[in-house]
N, CA and C atoms of all chains as a GROMACS GRO file, in nm:
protein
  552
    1UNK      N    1  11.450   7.149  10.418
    1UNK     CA    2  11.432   7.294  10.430
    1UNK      C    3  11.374   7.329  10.567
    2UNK      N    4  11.358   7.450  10.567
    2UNK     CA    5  11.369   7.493  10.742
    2UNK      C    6  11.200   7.495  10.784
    3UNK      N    7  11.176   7.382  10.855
    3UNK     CA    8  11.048   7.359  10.853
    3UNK      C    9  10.966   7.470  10.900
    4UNK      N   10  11.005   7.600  11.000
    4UNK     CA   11  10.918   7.719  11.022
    4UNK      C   12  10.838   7.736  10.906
    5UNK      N   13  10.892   7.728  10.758
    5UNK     CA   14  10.815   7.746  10.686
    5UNK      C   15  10.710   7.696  10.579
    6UNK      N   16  10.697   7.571  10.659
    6UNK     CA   17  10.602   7.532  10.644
    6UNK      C   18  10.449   7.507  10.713
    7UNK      N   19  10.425   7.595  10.697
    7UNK     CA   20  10.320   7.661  10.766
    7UNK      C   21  10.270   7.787  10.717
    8UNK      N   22  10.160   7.808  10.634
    8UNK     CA   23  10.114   7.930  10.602
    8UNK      C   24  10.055   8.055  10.725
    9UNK      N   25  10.029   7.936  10.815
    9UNK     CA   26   9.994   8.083  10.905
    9UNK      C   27  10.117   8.124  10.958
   10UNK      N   28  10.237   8.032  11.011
   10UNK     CA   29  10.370   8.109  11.059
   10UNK      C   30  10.456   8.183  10.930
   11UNK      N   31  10.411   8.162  10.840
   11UNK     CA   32  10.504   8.243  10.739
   11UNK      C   33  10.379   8.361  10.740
   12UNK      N   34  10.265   8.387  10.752
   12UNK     CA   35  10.169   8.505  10.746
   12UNK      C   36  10.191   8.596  10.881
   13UNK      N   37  10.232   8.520  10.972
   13UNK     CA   38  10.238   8.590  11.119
   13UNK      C   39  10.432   8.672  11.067
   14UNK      N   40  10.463   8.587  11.033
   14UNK     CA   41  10.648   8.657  11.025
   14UNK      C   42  10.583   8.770  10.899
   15UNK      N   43  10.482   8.754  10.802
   15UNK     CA   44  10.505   8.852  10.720
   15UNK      C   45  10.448   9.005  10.803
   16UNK      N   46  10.346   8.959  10.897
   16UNK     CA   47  10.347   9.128  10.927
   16UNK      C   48  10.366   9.167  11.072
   17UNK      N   49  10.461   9.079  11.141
   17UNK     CA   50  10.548   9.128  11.220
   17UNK      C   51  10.678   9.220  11.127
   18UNK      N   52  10.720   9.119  11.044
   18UNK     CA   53  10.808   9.246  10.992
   18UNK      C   54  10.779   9.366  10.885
   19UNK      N   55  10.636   9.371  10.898
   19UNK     CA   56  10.613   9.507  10.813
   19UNK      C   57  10.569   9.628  10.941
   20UNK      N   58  10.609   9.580  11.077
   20UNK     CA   59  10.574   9.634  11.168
   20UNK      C   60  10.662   9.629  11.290
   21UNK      N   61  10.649   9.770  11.375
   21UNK     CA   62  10.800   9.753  11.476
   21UNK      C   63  10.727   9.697  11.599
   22UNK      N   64  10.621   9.670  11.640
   22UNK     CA   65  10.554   9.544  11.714
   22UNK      C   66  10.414   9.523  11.703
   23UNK      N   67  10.304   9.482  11.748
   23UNK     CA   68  10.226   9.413  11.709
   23UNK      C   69  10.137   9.362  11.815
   24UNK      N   70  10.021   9.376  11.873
   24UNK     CA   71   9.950   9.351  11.934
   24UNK      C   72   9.877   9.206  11.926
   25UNK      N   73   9.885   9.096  12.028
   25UNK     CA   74   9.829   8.950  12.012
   25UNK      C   75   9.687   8.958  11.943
   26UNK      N   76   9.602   9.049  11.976
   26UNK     CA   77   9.476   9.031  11.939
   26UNK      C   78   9.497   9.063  11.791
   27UNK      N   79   9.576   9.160  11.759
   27UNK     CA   80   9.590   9.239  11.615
   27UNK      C   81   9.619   9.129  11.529
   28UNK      N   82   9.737   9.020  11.546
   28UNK     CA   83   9.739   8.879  11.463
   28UNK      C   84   9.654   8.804  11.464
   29UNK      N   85   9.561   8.781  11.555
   29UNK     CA   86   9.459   8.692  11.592
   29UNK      C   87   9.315   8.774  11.503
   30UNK      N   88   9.307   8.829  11.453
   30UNK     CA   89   9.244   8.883  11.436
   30UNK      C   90   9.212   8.872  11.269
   31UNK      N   91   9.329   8.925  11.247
   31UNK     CA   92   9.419   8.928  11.118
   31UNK      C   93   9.439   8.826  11.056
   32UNK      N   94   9.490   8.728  11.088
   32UNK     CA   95   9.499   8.564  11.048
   32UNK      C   96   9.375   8.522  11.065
   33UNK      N   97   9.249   8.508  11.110
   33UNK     CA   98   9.117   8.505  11.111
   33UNK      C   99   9.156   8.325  11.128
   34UNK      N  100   9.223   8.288  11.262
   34UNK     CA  101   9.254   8.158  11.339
   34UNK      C  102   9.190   8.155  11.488
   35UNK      N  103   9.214   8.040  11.536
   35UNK     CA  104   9.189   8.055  11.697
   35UNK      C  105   9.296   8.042  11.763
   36UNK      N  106   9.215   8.130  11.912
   36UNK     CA  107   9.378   8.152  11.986
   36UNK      C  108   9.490   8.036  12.005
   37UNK      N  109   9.426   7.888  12.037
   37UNK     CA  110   9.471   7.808  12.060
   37UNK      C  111   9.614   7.741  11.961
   38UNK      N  112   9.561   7.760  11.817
   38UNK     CA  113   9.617   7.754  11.656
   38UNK      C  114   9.718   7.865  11.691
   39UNK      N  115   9.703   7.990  11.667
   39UNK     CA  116   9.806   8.071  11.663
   39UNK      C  117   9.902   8.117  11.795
   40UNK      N  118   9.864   8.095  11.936
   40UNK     CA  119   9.943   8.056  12.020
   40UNK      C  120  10.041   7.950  12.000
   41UNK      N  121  10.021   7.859  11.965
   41UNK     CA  122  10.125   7.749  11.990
   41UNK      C  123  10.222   7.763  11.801
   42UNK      N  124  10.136   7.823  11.690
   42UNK     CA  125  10.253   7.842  11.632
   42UNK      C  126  10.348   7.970  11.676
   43UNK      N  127  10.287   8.091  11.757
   43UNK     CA  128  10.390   8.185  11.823
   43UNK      C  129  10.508   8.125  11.899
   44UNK      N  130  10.482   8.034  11.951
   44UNK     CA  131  10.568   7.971  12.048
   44UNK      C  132  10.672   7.912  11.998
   45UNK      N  133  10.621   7.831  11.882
   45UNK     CA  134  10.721   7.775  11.835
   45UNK      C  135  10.843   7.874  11.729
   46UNK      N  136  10.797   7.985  11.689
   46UNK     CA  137  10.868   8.084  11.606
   46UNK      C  138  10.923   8.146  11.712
   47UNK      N  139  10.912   8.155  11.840
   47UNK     CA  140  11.004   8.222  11.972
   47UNK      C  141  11.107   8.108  12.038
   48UNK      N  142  11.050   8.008  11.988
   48UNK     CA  143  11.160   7.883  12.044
   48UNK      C  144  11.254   7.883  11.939
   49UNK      N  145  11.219   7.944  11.835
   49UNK     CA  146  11.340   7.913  11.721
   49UNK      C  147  11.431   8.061  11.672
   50UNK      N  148  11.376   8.191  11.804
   50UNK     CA  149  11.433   8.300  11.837
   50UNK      C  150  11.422   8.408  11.729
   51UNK      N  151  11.305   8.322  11.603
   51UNK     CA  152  11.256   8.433  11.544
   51UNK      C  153  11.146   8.546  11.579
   52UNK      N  154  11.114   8.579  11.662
   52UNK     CA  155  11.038   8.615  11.755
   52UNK      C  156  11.039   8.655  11.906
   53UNK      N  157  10.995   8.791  11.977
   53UNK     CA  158  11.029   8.763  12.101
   53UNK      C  159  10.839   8.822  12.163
   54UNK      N  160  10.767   8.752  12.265
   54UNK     CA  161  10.664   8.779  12.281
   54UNK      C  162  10.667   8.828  12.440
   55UNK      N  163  10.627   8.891  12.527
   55UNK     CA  164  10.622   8.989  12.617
   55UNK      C  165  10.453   9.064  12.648
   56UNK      N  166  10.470   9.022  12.784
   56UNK     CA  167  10.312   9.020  12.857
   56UNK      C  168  10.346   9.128  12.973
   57UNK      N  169  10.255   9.220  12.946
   57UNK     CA  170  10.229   9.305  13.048
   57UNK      C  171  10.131   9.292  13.096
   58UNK      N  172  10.127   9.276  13.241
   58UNK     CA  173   9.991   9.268  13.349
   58UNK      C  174   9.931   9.416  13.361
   59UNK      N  175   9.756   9.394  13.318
   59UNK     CA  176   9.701   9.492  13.305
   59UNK      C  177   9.615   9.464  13.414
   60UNK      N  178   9.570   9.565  13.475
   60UNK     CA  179   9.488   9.550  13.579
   60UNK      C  180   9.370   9.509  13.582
   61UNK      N  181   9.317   9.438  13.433
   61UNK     CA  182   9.209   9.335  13.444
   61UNK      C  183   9.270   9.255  13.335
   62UNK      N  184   9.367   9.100  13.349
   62UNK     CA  185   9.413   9.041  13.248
   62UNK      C  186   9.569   9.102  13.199
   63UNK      N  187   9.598   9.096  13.067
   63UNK     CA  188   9.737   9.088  13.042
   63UNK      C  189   9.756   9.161  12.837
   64UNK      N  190   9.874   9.266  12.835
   64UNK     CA  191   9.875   9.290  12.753
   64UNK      C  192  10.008   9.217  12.670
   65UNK      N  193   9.925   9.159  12.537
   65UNK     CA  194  10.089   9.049  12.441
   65UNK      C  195  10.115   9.132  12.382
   66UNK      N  196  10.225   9.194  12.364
   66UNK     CA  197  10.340   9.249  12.252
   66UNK      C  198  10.400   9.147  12.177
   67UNK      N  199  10.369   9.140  12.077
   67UNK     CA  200  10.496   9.006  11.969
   67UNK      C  201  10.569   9.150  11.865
   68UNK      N  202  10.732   9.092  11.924
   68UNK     CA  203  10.817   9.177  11.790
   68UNK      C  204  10.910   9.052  11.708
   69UNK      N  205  10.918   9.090  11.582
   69UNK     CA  206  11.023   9.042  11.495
   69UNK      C  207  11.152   9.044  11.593
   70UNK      N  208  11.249   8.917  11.540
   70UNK     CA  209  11.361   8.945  11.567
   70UNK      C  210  11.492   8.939  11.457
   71UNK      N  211  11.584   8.954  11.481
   71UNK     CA  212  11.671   8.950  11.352
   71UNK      C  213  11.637   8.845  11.240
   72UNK      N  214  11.698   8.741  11.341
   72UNK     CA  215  11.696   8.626  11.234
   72UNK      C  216  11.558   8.606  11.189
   73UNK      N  217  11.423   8.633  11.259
   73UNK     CA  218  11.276   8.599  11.202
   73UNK      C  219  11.294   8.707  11.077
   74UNK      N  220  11.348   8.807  11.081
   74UNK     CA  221  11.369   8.894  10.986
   74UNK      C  222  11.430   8.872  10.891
   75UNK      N  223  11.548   8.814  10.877
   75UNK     CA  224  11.642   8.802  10.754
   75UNK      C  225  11.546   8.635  10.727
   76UNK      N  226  11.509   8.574  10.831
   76UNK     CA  227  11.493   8.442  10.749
   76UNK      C  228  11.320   8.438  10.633
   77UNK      N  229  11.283   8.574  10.723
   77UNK     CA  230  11.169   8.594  10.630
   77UNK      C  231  11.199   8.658  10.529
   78UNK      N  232  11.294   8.755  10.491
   78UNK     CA  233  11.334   8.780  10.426
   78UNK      C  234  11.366   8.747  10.296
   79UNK      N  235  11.478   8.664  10.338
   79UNK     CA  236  11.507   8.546  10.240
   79UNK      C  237  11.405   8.475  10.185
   80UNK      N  238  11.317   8.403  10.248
   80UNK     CA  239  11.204   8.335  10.172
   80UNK      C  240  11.148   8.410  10.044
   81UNK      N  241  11.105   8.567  10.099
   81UNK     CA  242  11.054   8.660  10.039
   81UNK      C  243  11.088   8.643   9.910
   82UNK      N  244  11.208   8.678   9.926
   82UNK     CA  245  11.317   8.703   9.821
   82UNK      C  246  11.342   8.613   9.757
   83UNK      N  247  11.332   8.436   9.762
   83UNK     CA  248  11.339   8.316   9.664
   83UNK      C  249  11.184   8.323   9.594
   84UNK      N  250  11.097   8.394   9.675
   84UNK     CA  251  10.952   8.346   9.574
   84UNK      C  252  10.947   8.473   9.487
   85UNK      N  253  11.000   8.551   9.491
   85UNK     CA  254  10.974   8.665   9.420
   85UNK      C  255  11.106   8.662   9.276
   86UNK      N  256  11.193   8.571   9.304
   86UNK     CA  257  11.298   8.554   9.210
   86UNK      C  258  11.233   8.474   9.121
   87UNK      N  259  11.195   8.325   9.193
   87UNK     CA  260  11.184   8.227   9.125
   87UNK      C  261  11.056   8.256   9.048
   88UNK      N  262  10.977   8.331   9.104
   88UNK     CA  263  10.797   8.372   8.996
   88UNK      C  264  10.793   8.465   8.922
   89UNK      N  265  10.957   8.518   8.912
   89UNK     CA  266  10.967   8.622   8.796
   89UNK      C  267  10.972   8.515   8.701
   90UNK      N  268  10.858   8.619   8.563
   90UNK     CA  269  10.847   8.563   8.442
   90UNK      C  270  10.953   8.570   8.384
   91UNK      N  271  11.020   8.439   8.328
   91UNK     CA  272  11.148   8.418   8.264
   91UNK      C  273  11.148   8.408   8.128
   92UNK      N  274  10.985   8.316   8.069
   92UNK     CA  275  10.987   8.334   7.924
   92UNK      C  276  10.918   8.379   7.856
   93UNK      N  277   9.294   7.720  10.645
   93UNK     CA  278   9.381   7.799  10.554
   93UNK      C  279   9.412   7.653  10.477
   94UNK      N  280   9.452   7.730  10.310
   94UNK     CA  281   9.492   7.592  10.224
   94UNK      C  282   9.581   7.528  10.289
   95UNK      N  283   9.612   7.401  10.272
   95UNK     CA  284   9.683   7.327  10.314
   95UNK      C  285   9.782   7.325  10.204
   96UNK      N  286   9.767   7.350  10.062
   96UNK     CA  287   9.886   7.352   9.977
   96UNK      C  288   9.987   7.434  10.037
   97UNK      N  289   9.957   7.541  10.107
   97UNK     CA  290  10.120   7.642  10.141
   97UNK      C  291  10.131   7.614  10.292
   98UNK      N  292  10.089   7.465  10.279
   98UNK     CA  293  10.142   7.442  10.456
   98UNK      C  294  10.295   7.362  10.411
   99UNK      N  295  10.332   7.388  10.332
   99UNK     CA  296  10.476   7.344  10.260
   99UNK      C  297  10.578   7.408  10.184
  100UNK      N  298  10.696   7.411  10.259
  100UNK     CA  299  10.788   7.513  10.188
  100UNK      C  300  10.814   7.456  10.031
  101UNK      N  301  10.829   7.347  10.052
  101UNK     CA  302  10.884   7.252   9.897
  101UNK      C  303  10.774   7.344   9.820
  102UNK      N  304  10.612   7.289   9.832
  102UNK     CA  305  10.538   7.315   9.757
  102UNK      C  306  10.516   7.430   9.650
  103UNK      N  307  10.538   7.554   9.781
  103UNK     CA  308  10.499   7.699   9.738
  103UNK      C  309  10.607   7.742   9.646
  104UNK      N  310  10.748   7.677   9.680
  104UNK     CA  311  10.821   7.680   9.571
  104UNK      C  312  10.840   7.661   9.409
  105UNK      N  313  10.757   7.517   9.441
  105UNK     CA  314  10.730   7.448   9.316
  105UNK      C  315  10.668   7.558   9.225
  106UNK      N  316  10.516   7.569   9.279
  106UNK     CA  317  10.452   7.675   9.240
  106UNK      C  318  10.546   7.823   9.177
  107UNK      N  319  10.602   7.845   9.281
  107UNK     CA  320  10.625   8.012   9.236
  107UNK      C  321  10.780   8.006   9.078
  108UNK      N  322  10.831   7.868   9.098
  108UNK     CA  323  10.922   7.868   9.003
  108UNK      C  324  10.836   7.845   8.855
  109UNK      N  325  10.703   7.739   8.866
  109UNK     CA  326  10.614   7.699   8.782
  109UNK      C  327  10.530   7.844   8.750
  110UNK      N  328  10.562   7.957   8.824
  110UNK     CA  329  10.457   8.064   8.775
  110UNK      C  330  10.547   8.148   8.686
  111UNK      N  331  10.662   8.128   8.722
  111UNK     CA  332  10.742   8.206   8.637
  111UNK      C  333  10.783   8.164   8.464
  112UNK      N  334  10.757   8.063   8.465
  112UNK     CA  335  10.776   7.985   8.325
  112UNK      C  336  10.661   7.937   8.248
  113UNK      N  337  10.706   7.948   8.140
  113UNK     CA  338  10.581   7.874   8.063
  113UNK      C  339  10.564   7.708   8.081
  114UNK      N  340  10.662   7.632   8.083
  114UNK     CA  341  10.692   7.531   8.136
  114UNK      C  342  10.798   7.451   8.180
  115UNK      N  343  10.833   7.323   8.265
  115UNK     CA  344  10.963   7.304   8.319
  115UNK      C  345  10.966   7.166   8.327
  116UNK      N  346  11.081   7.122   8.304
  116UNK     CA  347  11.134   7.010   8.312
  116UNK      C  348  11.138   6.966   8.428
  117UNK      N  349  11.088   6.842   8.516
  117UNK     CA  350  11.081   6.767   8.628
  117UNK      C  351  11.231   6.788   8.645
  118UNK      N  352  11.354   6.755   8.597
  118UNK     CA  353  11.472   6.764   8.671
  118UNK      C  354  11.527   6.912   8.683
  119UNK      N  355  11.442   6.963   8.620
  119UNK     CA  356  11.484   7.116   8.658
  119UNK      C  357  11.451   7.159   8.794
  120UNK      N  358  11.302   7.132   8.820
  120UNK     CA  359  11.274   7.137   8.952
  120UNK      C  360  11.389   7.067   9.076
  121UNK      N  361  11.348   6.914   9.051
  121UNK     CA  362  11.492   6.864   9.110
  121UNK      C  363  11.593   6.864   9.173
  122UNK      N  364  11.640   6.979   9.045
  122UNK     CA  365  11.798   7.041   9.086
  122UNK      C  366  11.775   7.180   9.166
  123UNK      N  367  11.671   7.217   9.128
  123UNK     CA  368  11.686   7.374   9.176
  123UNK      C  369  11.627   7.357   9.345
  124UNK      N  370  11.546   7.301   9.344
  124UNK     CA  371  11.505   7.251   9.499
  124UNK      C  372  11.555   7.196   9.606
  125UNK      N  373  11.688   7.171   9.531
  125UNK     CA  374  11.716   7.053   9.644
  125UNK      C  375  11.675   7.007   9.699
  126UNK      N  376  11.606   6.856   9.623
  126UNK     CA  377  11.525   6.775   9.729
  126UNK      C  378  11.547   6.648   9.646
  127UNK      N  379  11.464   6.538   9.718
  127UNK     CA  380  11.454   6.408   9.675
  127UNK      C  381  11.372   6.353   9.542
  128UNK      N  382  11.376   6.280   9.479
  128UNK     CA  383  11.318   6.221   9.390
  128UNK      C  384  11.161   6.256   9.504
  129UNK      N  385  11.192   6.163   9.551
  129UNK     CA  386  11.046   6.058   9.639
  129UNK      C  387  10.965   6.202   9.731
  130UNK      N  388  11.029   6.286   9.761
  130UNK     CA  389  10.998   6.405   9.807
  130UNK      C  390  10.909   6.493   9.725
  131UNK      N  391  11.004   6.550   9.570
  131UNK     CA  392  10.962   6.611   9.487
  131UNK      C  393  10.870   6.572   9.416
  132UNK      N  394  10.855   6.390   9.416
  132UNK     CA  395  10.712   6.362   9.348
  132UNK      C  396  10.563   6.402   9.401
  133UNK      N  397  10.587   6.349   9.560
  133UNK     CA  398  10.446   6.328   9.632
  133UNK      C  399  10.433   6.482   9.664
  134UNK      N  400  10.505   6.558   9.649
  134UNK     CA  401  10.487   6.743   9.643
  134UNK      C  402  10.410   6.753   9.463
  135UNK      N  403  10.446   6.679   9.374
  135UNK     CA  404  10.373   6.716   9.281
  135UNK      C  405  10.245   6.645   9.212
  136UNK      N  406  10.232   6.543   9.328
  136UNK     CA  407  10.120   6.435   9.247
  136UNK      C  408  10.023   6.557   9.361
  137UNK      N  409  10.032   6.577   9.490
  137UNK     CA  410   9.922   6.710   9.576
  137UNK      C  411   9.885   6.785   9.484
  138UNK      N  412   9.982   6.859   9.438
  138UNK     CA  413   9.979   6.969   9.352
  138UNK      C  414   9.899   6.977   9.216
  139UNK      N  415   9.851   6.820   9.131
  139UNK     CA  416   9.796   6.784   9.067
  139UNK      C  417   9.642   6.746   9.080
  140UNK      N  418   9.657   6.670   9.211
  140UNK     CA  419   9.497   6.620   9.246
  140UNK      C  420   9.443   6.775   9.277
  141UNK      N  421   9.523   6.815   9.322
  141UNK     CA  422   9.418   6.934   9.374
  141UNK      C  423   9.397   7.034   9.246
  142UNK      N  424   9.428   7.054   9.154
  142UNK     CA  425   9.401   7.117   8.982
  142UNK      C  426   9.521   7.203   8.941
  143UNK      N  427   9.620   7.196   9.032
  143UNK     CA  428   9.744   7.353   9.044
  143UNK      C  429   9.808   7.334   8.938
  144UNK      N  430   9.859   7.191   8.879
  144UNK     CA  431   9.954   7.180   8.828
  144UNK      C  432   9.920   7.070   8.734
  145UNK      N  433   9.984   7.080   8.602
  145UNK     CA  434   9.956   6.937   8.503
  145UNK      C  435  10.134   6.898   8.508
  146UNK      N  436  10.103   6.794   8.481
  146UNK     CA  437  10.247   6.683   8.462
  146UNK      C  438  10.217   6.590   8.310
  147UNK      N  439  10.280   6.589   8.246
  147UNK     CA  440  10.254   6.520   8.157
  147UNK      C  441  10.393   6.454   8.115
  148UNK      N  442  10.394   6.316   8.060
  148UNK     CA  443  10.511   6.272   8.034
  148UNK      C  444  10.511   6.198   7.886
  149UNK      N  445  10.635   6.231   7.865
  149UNK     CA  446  10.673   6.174   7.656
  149UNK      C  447  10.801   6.050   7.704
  150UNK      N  448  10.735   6.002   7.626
  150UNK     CA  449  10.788   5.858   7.588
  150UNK      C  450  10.918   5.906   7.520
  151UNK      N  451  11.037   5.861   7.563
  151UNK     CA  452  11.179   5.876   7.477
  151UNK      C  453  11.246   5.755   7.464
  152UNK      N  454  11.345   5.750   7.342
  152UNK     CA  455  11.364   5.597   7.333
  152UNK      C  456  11.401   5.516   7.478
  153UNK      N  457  11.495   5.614   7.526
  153UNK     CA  458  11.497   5.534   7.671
  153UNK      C  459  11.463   5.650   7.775
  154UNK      N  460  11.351   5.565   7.854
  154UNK     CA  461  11.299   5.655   7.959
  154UNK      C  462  11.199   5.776   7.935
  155UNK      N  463  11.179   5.869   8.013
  155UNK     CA  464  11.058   5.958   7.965
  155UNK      C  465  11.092   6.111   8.011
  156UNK      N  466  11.022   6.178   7.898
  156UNK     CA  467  11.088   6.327   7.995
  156UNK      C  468  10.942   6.374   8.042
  157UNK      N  469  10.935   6.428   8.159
  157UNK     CA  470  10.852   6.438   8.229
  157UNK      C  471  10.838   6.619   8.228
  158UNK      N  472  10.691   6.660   8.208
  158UNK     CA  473  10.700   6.815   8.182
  158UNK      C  474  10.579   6.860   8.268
  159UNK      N  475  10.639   6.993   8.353
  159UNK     CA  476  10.518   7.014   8.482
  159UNK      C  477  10.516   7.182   8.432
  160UNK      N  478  10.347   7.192   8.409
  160UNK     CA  479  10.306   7.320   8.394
  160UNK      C  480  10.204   7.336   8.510
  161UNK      N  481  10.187   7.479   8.529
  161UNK     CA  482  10.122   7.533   8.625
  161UNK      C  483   9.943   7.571   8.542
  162UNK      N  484   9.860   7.516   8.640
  162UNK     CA  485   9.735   7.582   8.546
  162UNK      C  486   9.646   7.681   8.671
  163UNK      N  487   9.572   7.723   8.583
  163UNK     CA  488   9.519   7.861   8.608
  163UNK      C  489   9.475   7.839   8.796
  164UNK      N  490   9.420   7.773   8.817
  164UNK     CA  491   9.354   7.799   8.985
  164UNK      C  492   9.540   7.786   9.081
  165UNK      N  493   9.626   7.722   8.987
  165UNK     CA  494   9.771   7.697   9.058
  165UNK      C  495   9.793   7.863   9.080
  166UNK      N  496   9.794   7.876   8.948
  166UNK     CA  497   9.816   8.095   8.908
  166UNK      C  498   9.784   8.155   8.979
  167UNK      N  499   9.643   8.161   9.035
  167UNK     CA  500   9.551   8.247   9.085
  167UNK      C  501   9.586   8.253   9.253
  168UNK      N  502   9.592   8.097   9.292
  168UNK     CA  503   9.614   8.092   9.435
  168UNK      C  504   9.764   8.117   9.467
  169UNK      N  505   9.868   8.136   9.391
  169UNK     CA  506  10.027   8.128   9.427
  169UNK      C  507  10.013   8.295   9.419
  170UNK      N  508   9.949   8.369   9.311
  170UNK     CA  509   9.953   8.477   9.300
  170UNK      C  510   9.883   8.580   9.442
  171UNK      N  511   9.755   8.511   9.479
  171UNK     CA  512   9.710   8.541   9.597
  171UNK      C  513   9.808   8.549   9.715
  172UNK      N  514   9.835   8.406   9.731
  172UNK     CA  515   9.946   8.393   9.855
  172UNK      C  516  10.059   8.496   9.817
  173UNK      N  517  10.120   8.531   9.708
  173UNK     CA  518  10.229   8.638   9.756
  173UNK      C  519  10.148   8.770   9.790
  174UNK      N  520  10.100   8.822   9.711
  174UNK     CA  521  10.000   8.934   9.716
  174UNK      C  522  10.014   8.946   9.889
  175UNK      N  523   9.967   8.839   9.906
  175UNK     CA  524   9.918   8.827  10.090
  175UNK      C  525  10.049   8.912  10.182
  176UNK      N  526  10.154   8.824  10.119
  176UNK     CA  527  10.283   8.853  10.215
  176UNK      C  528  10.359   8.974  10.161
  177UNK      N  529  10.330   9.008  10.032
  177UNK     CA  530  10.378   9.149   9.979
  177UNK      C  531  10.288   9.254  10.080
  178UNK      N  532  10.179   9.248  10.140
  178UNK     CA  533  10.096   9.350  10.152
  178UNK      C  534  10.125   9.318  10.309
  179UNK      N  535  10.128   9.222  10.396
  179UNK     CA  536  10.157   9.229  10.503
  179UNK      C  537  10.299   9.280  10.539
  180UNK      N  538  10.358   9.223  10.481
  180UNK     CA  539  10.512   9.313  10.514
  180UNK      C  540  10.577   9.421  10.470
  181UNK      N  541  10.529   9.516  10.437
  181UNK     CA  542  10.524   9.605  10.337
  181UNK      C  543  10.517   9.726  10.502
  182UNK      N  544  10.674   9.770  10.515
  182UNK     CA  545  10.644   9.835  10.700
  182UNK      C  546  10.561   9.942  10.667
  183UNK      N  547  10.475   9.897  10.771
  183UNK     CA  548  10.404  10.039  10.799
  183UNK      C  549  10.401  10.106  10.945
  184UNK      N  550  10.529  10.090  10.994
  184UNK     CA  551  10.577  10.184  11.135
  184UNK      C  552  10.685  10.272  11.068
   0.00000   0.00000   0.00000
């Protein structure tokens, strides 16, 4: 299975990028209650796999991160969504 | 963060085990697509740590093996969606 998701903080970072049309670095960092170091390098790896696109604007003291969803981080979170919410419906 | 939902197999296990009262080891199996040797050491974790009971009956040949979910399994699978229902839930 598609190892992105294994990882609770990269499946927590895809869940509220896509409840959102972008997203401030500190705002996940914050939010996931991780260190920068931890949630940098799983960003990276969810932008290497083009679910994700992250974007730095130079501020005139330091640098502002934008992280947005991208399609496929979207449908593939999606989908996940959508197998745990099938499979934990009460059946009997 | 738990280390139980640092696994896609796992959280699965769980969320199919929350939906039932109880399940047959080859039910899992089949529905997972995964390995014997895979699907075990995903459920002996799942045991040491209190999530899940396994219990197995003696049949004339061989054993049927039966995996229920117990209450701290409930509580924390139920948490973790909660989590990702409420993060992705757009709010732009």
């Amino acid at each position: 299975m598609d190892s992105i998701f294994n990882s609770e903080v990269r499946v927590k970072i895809l869940a509220l990028l896509y409840g959102m049309e972008y997203c401030e670095y500190n705002y996940l960092l914050k939010k996931l209650n991780t260190t920068h170091g931890n949630l940098w390098s799983h960003l990276k790896k969810l932008e290497k796999e083009d679910y994700i696109e992250i974007k730095k604007y130079p501020l005139k003291k330091g640098v502002r991160t934008i992280i947005k969803i991208k399609n496929k981080g979207a449908e593939k979170f999606r989908e996940y969504l959508n197998d745990l919410m099938e499979f934990s419906k009460k059946k009997v």
